[in-house]
ChimeraX commands (.cxc) that place a marker at each C-alpha (Angstrom):
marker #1 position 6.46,0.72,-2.61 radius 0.5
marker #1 position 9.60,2.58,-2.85 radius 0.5
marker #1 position 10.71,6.00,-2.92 radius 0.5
marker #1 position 10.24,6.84,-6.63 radius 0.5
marker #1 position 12.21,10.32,-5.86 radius 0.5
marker #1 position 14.88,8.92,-3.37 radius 0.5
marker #1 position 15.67,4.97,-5.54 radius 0.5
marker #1 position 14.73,6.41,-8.77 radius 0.5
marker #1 position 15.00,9.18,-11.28 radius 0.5
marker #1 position 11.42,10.97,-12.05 radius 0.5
marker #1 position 10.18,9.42,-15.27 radius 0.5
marker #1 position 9.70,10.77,-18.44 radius 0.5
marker #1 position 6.83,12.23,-19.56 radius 0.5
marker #1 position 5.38,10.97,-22.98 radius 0.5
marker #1 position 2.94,13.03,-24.58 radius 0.5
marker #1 position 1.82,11.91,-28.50 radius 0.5
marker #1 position 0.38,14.37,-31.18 radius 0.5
marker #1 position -1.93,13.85,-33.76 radius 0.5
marker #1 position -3.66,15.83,-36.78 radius 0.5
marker #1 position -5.95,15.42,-39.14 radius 0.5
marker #1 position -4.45,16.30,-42.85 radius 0.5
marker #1 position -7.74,17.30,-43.66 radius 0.5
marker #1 position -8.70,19.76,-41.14 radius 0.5
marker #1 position -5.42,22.39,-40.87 radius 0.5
marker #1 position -5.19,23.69,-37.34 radius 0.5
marker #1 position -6.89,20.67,-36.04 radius 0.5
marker #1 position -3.78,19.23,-33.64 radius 0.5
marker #1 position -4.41,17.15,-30.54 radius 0.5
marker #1 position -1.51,16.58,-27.49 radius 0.5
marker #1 position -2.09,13.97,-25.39 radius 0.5
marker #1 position -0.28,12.63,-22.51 radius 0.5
marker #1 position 0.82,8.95,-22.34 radius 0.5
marker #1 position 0.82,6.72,-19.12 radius 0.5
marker #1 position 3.32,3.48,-18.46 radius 0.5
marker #1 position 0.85,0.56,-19.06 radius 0.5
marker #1 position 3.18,-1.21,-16.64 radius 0.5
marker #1 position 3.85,1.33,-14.09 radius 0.5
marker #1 position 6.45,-1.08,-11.76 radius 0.5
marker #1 position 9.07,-1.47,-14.45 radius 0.5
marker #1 position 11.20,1.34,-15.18 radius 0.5
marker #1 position 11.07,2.95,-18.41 radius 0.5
marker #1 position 14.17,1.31,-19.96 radius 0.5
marker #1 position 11.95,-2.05,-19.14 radius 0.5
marker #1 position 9.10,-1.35,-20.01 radius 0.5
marker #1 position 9.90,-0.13,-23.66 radius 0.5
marker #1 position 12.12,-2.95,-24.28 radius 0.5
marker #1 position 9.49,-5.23,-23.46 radius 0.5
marker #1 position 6.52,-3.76,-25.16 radius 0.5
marker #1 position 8.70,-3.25,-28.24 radius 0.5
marker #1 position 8.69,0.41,-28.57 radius 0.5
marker #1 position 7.37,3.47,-26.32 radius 0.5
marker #1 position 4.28,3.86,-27.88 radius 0.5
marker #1 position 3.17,-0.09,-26.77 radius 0.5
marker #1 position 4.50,1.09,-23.27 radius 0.5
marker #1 position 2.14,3.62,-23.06 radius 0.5
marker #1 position -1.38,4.28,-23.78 radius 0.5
marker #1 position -3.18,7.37,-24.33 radius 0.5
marker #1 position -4.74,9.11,-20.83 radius 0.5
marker #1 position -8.00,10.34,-21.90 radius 0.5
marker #1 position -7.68,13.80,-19.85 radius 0.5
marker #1 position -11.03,15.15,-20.44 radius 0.5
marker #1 position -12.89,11.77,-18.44 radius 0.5
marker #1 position -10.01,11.21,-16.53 radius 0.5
marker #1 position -10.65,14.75,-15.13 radius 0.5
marker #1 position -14.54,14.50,-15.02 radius 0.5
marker #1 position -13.77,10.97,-12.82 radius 0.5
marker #1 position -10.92,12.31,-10.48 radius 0.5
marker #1 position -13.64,15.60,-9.91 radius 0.5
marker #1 position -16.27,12.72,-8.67 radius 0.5
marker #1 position -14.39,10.90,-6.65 radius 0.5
marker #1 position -13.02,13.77,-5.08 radius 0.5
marker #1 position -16.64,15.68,-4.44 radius 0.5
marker #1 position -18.02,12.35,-3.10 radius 0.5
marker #1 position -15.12,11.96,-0.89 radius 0.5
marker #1 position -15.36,15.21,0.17 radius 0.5
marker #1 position -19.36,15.53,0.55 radius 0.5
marker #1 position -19.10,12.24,2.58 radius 0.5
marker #1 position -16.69,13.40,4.86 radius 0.5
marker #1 position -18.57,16.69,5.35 radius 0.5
marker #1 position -21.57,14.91,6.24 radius 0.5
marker #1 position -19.74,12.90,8.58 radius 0.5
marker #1 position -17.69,15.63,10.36 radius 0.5
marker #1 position -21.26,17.73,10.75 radius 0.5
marker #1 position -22.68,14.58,12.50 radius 0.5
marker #1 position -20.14,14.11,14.87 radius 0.5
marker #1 position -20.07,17.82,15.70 radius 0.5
marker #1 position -23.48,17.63,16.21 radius 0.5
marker #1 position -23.75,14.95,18.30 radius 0.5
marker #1 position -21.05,16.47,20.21 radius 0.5
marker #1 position -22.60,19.60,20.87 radius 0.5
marker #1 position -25.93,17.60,22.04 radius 0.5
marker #1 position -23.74,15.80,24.46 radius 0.5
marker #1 position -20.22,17.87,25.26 radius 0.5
marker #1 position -19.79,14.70,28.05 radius 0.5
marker #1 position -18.56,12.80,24.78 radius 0.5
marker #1 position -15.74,14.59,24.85 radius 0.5
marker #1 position -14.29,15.43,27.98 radius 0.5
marker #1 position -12.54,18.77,28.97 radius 0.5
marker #1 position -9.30,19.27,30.91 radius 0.5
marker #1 position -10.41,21.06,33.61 radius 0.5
marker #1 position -8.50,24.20,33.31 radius 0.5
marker #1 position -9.06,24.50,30.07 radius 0.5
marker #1 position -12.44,26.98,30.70 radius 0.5
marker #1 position -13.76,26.10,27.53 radius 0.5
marker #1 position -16.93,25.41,27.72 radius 0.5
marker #1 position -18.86,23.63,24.61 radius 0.5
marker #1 position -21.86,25.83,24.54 radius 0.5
marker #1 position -20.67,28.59,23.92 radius 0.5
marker link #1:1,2 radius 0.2
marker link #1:2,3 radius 0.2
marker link #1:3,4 radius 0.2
marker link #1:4,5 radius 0.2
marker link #1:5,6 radius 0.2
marker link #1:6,7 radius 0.2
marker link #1:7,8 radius 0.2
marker link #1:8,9 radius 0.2
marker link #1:9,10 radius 0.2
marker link #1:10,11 radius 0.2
marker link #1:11,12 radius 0.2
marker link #1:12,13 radius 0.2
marker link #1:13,14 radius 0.2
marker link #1:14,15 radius 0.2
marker link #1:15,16 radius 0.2
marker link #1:16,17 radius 0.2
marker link #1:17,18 radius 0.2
marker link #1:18,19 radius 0.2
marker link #1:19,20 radius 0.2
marker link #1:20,21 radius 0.2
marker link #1:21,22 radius 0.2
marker link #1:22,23 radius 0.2
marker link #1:23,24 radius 0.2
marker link #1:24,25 radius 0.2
marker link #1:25,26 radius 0.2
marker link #1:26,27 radius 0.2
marker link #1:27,28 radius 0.2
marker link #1:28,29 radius 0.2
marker link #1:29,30 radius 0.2
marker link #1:30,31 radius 0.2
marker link #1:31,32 radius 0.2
marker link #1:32,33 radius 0.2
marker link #1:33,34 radius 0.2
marker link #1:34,35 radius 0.2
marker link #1:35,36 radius 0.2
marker link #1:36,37 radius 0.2
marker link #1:37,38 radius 0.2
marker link #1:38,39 radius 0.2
marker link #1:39,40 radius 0.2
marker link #1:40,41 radius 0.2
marker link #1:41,42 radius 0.2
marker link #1:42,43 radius 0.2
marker link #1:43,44 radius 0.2
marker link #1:44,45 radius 0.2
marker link #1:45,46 radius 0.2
marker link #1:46,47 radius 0.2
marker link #1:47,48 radius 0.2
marker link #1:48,49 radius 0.2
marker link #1:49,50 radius 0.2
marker link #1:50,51 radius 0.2
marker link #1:51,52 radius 0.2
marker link #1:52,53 radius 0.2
marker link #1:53,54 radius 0.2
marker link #1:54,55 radius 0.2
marker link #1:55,56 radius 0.2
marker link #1:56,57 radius 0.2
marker link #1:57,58 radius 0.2
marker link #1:58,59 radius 0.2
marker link #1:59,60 radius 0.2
marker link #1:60,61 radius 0.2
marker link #1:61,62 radius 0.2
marker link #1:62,63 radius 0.2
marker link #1:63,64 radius 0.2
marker link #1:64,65 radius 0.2
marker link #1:65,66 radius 0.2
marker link #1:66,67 radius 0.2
marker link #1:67,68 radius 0.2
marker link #1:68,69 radius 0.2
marker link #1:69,70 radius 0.2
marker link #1:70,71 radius 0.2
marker link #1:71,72 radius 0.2
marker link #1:72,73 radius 0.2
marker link #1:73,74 radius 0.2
marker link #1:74,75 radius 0.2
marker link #1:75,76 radius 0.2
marker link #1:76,77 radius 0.2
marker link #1:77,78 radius 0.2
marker link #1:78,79 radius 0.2
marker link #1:79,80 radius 0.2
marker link #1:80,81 radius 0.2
marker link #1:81,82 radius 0.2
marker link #1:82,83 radius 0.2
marker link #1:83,84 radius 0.2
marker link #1:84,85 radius 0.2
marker link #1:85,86 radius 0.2
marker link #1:86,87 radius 0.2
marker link #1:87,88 radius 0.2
marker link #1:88,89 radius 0.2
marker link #1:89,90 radius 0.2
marker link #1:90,91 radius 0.2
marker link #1:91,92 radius 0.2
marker link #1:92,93 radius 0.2
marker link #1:93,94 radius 0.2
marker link #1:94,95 radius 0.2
marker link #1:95,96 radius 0.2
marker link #1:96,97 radius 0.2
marker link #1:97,98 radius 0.2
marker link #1:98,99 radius 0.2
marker link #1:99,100 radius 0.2
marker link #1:100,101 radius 0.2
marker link #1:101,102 radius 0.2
marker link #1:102,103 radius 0.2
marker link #1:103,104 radius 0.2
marker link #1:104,105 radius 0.2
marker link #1:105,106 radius 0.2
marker link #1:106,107 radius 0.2
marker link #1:107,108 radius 0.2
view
């Protein structure tokens, strides 16, 4: 995949509001995606017929609660997997060898 910041200009934000004529003061923002992310803008709009078919609607509040999973289970995972090879290294310091000048010494 290219450079998007060295063979391309940054692309354009969309974001798309909505109220509800009923409820005054009730006004949403939302942010809009490219539903084809490898065209450029210019492409994808003309296209899709219009920006609003070139985009759709990120739902933030999921999108959020999904990105924090993925995240904390990358994270717990590699915790877990960090603690057993520390472990297992400090059961056995011959896994890792020292230089011998170094004077550190594992047990300590």
């Amino acid at each position: 995949m290219r450079n998007t910041f060295v063979h391309r200009g940054r692309r354009t934000n969309f974001w798309a509001g909505s109220a509800d004529p009923g409820k005054p003061g009730d006004f949403s923002l939302s942010l809009r995606l490219p539903v084809s992310p490898d065209l450029t803008e210019v492409e994808a709009v003309v296209q899709a017929a219009g920006i609003m078919a070139a985009t759709f609607e990120a739902p933030a509040a999921e999108l959020l609660d999904a990105v924090t999973k993925s995240v904390g289970a990358y994270v717990a995972e590699a915790c877990r997997a960090l603690t057993k090879l520390w472990r297992d290294r400090r059961a056995d310091p011959s896994l890792i060898p020292q230089s011998p000048g170094s004077g550190s010494n594992p047990r300590d």
